[in-house]
C-alpha positions as CSV (number, residue, x, y, z in Angstrom):
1,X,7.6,-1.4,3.4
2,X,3.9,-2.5,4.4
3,X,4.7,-5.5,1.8
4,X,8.1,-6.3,4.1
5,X,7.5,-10.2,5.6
6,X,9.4,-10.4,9.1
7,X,9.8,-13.5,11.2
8,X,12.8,-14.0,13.2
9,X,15.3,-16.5,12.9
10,X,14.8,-17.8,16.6
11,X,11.0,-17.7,15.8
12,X,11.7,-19.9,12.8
13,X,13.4,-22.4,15.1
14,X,11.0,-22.7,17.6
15,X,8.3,-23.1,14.8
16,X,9.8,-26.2,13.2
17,X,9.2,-27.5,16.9
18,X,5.5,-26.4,16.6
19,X,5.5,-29.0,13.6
20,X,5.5,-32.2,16.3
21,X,2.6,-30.9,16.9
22,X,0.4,-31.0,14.2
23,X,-0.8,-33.9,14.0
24,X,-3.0,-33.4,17.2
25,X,-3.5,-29.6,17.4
26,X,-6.0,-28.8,15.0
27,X,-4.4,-24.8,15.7
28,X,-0.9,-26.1,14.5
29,X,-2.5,-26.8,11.1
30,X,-4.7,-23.9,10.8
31,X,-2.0,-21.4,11.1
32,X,0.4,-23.1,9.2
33,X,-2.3,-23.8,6.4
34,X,-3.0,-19.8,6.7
35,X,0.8,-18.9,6.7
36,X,1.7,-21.1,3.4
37,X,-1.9,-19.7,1.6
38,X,-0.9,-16.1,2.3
39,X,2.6,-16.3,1.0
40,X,1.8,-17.7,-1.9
41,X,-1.4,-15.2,-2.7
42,X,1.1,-12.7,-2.0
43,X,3.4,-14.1,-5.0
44,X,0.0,-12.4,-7.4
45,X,1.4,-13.1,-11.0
46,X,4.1,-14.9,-10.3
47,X,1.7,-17.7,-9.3
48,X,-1.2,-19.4,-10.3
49,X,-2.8,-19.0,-6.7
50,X,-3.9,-15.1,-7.1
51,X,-5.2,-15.3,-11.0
52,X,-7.4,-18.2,-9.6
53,X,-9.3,-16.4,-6.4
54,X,-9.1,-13.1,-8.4
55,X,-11.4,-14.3,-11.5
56,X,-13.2,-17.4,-9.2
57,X,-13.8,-16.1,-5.5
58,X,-16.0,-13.1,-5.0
59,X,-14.4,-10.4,-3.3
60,X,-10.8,-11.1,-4.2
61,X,-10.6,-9.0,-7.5
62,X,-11.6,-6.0,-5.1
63,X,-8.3,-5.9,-2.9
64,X,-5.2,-4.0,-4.0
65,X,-1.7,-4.3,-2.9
66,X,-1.9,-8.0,-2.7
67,X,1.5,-8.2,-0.9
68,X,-0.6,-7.0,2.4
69,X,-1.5,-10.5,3.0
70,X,1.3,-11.8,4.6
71,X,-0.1,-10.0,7.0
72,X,-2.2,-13.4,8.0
73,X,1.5,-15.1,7.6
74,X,2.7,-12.7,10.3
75,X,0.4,-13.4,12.6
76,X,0.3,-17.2,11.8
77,X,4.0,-17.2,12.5
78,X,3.7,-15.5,16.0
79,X,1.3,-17.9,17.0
80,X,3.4,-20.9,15.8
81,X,5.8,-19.9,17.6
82,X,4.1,-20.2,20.5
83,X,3.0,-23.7,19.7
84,X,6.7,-24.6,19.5
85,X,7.8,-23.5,22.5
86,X,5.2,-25.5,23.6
87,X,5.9,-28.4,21.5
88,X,9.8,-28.2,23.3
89,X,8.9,-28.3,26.5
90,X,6.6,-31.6,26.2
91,X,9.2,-33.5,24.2
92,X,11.3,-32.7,27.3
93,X,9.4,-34.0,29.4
94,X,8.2,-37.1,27.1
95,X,10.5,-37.3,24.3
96,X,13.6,-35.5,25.8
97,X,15.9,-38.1,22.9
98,X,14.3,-36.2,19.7
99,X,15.0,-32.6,21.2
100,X,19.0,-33.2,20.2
101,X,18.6,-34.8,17.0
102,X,16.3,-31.9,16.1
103,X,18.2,-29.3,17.1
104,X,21.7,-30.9,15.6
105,X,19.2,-31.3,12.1
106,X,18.5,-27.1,12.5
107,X,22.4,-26.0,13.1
108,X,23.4,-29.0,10.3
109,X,21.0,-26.7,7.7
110,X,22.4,-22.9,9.0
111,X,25.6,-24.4,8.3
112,X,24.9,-25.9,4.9
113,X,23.1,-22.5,4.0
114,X,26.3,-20.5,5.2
115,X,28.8,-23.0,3.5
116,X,26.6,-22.6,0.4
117,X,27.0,-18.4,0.6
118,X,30.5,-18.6,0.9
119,X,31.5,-20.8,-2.1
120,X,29.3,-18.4,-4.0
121,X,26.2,-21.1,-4.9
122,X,23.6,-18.6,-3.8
123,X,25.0,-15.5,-6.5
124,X,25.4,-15.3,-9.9
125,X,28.3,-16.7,-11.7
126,X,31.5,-15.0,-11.3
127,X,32.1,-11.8,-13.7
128,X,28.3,-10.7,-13.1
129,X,28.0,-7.4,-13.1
130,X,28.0,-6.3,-8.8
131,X,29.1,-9.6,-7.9
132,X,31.6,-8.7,-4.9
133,X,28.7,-7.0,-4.0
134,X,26.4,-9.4,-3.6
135,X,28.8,-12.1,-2.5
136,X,30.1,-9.9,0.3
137,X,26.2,-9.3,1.0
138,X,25.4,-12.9,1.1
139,X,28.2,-14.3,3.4
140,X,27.3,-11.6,6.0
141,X,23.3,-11.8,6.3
142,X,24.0,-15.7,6.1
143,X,27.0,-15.7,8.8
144,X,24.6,-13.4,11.0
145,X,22.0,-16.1,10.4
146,X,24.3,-18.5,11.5
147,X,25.3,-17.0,14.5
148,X,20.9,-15.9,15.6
149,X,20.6,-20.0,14.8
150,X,23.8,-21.3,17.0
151,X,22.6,-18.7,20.0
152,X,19.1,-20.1,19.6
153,X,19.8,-23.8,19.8
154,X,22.5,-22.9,22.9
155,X,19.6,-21.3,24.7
156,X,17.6,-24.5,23.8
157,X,20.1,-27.2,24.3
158,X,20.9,-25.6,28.1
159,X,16.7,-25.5,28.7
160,X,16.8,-29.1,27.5
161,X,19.4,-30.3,29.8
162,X,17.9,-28.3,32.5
163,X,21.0,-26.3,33.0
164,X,19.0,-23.3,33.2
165,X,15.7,-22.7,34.3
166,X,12.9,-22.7,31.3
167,X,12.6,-18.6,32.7
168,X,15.6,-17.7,32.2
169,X,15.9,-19.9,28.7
170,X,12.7,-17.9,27.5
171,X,14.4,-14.4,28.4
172,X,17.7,-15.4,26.6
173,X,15.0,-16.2,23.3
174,X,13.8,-12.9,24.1
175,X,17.1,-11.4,24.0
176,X,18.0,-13.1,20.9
177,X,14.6,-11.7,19.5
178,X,15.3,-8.6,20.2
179,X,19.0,-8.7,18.7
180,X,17.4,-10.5,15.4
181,X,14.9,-7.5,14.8
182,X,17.4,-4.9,15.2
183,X,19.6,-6.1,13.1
184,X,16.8,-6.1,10.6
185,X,15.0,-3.2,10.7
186,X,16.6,-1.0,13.2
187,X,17.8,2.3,10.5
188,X,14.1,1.9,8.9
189,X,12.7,4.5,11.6
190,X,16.3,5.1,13.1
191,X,18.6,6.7,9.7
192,X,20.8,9.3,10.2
193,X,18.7,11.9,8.2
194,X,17.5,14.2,10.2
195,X,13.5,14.8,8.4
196,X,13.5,18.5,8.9
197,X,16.9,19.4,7.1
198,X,16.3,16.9,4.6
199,X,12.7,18.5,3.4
200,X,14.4,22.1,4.3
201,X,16.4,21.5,0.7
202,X,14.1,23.1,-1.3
203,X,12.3,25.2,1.3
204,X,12.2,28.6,-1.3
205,X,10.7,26.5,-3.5
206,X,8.0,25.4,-1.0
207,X,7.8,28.6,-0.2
208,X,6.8,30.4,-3.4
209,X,4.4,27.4,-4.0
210,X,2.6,28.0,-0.7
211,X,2.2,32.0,-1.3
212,X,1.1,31.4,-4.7
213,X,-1.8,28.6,-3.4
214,X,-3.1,31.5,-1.8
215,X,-4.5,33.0,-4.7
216,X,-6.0,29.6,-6.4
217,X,-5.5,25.7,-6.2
218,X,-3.4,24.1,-8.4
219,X,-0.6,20.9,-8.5
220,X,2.6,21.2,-8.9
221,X,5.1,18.7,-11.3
222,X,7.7,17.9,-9.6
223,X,9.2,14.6,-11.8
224,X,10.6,15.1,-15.4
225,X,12.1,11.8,-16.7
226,X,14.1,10.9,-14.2
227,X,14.7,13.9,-12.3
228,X,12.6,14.9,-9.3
229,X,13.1,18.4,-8.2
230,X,11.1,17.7,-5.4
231,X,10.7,14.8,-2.3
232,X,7.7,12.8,-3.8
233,X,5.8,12.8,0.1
234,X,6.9,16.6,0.1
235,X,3.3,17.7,-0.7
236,X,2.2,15.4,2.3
237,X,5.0,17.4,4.7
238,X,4.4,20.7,3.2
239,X,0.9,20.7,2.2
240,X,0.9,21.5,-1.3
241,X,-0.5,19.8,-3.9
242,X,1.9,17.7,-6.3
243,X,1.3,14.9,-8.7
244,X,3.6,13.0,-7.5
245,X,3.7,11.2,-4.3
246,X,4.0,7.3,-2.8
247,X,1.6,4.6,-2.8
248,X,1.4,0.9,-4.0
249,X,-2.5,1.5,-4.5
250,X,-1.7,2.8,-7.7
251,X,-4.6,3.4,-10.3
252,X,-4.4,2.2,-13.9
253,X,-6.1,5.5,-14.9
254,X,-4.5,8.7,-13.8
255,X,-2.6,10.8,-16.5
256,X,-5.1,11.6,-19.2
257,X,-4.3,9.7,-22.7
258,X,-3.0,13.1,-24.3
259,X,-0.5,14.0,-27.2
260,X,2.2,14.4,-24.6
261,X,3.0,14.8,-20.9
262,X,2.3,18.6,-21.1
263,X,-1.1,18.6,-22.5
264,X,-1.8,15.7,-19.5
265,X,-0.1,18.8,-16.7
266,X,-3.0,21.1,-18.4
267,X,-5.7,18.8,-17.6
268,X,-4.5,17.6,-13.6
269,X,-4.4,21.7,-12.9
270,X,0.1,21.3,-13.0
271,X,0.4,25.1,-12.7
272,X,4.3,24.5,-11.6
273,X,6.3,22.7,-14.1
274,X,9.8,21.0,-13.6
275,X,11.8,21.7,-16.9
276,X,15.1,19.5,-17.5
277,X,18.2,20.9,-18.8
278,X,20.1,17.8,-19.6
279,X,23.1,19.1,-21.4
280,X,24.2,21.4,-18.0
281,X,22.4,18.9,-15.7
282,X,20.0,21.2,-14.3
283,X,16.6,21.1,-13.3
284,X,14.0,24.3,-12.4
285,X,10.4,24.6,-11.6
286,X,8.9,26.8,-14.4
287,X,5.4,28.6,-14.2
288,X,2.8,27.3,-17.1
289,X,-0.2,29.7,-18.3
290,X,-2.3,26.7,-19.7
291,X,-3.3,24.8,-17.2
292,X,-6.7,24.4,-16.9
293,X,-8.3,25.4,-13.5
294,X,-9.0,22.7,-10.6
295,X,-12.8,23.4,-11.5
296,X,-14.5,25.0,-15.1
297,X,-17.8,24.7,-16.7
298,X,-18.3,23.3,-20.2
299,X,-21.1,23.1,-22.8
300,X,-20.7,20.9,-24.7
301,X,-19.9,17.1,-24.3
302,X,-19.0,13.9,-26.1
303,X,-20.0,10.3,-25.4
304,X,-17.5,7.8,-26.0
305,X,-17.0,4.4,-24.4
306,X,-14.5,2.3,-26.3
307,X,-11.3,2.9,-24.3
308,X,-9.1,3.3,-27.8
309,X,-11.4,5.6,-28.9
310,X,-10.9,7.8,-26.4
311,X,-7.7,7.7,-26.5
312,X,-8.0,8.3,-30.0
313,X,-10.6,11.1,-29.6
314,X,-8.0,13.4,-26.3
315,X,-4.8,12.8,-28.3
316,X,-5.9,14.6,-31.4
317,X,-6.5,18.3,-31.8
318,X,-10.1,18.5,-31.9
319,X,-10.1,18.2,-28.4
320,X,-9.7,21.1,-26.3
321,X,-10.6,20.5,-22.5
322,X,-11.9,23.7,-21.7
323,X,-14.9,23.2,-24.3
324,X,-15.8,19.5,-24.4
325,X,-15.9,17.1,-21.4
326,X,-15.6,13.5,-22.7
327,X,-17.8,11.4,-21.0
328,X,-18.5,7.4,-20.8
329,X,-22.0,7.5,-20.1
330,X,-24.8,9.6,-20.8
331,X,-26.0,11.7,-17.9
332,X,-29.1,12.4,-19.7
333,X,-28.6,16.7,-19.3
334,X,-30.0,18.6,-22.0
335,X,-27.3,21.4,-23.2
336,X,-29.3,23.9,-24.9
337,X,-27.0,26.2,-26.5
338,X,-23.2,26.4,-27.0
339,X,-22.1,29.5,-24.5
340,X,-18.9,31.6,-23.5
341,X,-17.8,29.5,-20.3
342,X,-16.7,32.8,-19.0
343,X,-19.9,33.7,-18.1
344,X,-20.0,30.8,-15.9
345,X,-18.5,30.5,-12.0
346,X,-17.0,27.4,-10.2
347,X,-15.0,28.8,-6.8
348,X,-13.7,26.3,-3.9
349,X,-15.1,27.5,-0.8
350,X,-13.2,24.4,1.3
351,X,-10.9,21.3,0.5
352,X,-10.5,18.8,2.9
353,X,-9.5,14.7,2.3
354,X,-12.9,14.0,1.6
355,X,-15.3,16.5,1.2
356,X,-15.0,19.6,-1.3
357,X,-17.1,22.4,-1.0
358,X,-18.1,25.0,-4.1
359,X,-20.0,27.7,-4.9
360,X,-21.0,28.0,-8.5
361,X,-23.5,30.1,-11.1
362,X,-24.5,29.0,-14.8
363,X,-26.2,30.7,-17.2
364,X,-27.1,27.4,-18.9
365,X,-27.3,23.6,-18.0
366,X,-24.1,22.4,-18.0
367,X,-20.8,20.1,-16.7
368,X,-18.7,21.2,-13.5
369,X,-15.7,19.5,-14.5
370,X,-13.4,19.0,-11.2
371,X,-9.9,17.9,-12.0
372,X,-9.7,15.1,-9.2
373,X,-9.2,11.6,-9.9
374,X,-12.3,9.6,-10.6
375,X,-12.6,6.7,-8.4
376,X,-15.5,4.9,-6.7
377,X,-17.5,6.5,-3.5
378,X,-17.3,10.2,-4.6
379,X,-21.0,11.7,-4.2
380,X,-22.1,15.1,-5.4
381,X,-24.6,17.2,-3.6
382,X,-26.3,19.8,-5.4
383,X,-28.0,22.3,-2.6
384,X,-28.6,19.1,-0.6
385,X,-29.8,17.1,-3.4
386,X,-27.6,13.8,-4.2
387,X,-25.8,14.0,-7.9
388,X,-23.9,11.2,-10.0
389,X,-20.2,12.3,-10.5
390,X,-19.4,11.0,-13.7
391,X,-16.0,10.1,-14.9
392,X,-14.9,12.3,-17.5
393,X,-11.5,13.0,-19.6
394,X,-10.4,10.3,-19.4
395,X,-9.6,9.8,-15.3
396,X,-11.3,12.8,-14.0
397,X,-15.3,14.2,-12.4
398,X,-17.4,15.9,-14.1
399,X,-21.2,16.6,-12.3
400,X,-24.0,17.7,-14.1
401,X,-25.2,21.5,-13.0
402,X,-28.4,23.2,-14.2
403,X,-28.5,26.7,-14.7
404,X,-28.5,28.9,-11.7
405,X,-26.3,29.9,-8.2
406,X,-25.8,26.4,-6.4
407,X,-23.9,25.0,-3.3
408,X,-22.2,22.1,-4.4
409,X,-20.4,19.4,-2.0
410,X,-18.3,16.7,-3.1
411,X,-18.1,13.9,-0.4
412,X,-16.2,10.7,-0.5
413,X,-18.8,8.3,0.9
414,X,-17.7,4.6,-0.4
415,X,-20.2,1.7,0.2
416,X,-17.4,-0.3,0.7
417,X,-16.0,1.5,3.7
418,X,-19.7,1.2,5.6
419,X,-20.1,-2.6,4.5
420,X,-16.2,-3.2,5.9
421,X,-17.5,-1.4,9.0
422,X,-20.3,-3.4,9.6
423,X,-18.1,-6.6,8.9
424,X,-15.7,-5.2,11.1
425,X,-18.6,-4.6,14.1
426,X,-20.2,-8.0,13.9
427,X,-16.7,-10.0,13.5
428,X,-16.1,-8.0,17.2
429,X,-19.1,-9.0,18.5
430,X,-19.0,-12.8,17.1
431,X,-15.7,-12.7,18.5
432,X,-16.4,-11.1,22.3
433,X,-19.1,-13.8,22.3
434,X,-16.8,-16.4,21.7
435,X,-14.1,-15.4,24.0
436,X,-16.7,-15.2,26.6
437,X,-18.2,-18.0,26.2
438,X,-15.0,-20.5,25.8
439,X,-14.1,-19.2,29.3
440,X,-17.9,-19.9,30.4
441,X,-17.1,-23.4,29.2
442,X,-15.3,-26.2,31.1
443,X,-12.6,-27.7,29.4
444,X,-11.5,-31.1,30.8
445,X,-7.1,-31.7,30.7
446,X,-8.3,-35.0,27.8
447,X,-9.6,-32.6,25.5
448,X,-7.3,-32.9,22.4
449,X,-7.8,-29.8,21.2
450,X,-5.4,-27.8,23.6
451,X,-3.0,-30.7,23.6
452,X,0.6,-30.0,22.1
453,X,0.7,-33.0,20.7
């Protein structure tokens, strides 16, 4: 959805008009420059353009969900399309002979393009599997193409000929507009499910899940092979906490490299299991007793930084999560003695997006293993004082505690944010001054700049 590149097939038009000017707006070639850049970044591995800025150009191997950009070929199109309406009306009034041969070169292509659905060029060959499908799909989006392209030039060709006024021609492109985008995206916020009934399916469910989050924090499994027994944003609706859920940000670390997909539920504190009966085609949420808690103490710990060694290392049966931590760096903590974890106490006091609040009590120096994912920006605060969170099991926290009764927080404080905000806040300012200024400067009707073309 956020990845979704709309234009606008009267948009397109009018921006093969802002193409005449080009060769004397310096703005014409900007955007277009930004707009062609930007859709080819967003191809990532499917061209050579991403590989390049992500291993040459500092800063680019930090941004995720690389389809994002076309963004910047949005906004570059919205602006072109500006330009060309531009563009028009000076060729009317200086070049009024190219207007018709352009616009007889657009409706020549929409035609081509339909022609070339309709004899079945654009589809697989015949006897693919969902061909009438896709041939029935391709002859209507391109005949609806067809007909956006026809009203455009109409509107165009009447401006052109001054048979209507260039207001009234712009409110018929608005019209069309408006027509094009509906067709396009009007069910994405406008579908016939109604939200409540549709997450009111499995409302017992959420139900039992919520009264039993009462008495501790845990996730729930709601995805067995290909069978979801829950909505994968219903933890988002609800407010429960599932393993499941949408996002294109994905990280490459997230289940823990255990001997199977059980043992990975212990460690991210699955309490609520979905179990699969295949054979009757069933599916049921069943209650686990070995899931680890959202936050424990351990004693004892193992360095290991090779990544297949690790692996190795949480696969096999010497590891058992509730007594060793596996960490990738040393947090230089010395662990006296092997002790009874029970005589230890980690309790959540408050959970919020990003700050986590605990009281806990150790007999002996040891880890406060947290089953949350490990990423970037998470700071511990031991009564006030600021504490590494290491990354630990593979994709989880673990802090180091010395013995005693402590307040702990746990606050998501990323660097990255701050230096973004202070981009952000100067870019503003750089950009007030500028505006400001241009309209403090006189611009005389030669300068070439604001020219068309």
């Amino acid at each position: 959805w956020e990845t979704c590149l709309y234009v606008g097939i009267p948009a397109i038009v009018l921006i093969i008009f802002s193409l005449f000017a080009a060769k004397d707006n310096r703005y014409v070639k900007l955007f277009v420059g930004l707009s062609i850049f930007a859709m080819l970044y967003a191809l990532g591995d499917n061209f050579i353009l991403h590989k390049l800025f992500f291993n040459l150009v500092p800063g680019f191997d930090k941004f995720r969900s690389i389809g994002r950009i076309t963004l910047l070929s949005t906004l570059s199109f919205s602006l072109l399309c500006g330009f060309g309406l531009q563009a028009f009306f000076y060729l009317m009034s200086a070049q009024e002979q190219k207007i018709g041969k352009v616009l007889l070169f657009i409706a020549g292509g929409a035609v081509l393009l339909w022609l070339a659905a309709s004899m079945g060029f654009l589809q697989p060959s015949e006897g693919t599997r969902y061909y009438d499908q896709i041939h029935s799909m391709a002859v209507s989006e391109t005949t609806t193409t067809l007909i956006l392209v026809l009203g455009t030039i109409g509107v165009l060709f009447l401006i052109s000929r001054r048979t209507v006024s260039p207001l009234t021609g712009i409110i018929g492109l608005i019209i069309l507009l408006f027509v094009d985008v509906n067709i396009f995206g009007f069910n994405q916020n406008n579908g016939t499910t109604n939200p409540d009934e549709y997450y009111n399916r499995t409302a017992n469910l959420v139900e039992i899940i919520k009264q039993e989050g009462q008495k501790e924090y845990f996730r729930v499994n709601s995805r067995r092979e290909n069978s979801m027994i829950l909505d994968r944003n219903q933890g988002m609706v609800d407010r429960i906490f599932m393993m499941e859920g949408y996002t294109p940000l994905a990280l490459q670390r997230i289940y823990p490299p255990v001997k199977d997909f059980d043992r990975a539920c212990d460690l991210l504190n699955a309490k609520f299991r979905t179990v699969v009966d295949n054979q009757n085609q069933t599916m049921r949420l069943s209650v686990a007793s070995t899931f680890v808690p959202r936050a424990y103490f351990v004693y004892q710990t193992t360095i290991i930084t090779d990544e297949e060694k690790i692996k190795e290392f949480m696969s096999s049966d010497s590891f058992d999560p509730l007594k060793i931590v596996v960490l990738e760096e040393n947090p230089d903590l010395s662990l006296n003695e092997i002790i009874d974890s029970s005589n230890s106490k980690a309790e959540i006091i408050s959970y919020s997006l990003n700050l986590i609040t605990l009281k806990v009590s150790t007999r002996k120096n040891g880890y406060l293993v947290v089953s949350e994912i490990f990423y970037p920006g998470w700071n511990a605060y031991i009564d006030g004082k600021l504490e590494k969170v290491y990354r630990a099991n593979w994709s989880l926290r673990a802090i180091p505690v010395r013995a005693g009764d402590h307040s702990i927080e746990i606050r998501f404080e990323p660097e990255s944010f701050y230096r973004g905000a202070w981009i952000t806040f100067i870019t503003i300012g750089l950009s007030v001054i500028g505006i400001v200024y241009s309209f403090r400067t006189k611009k005389t009707p030669s300068d070439k700049s604001i020219k068309p073309l």
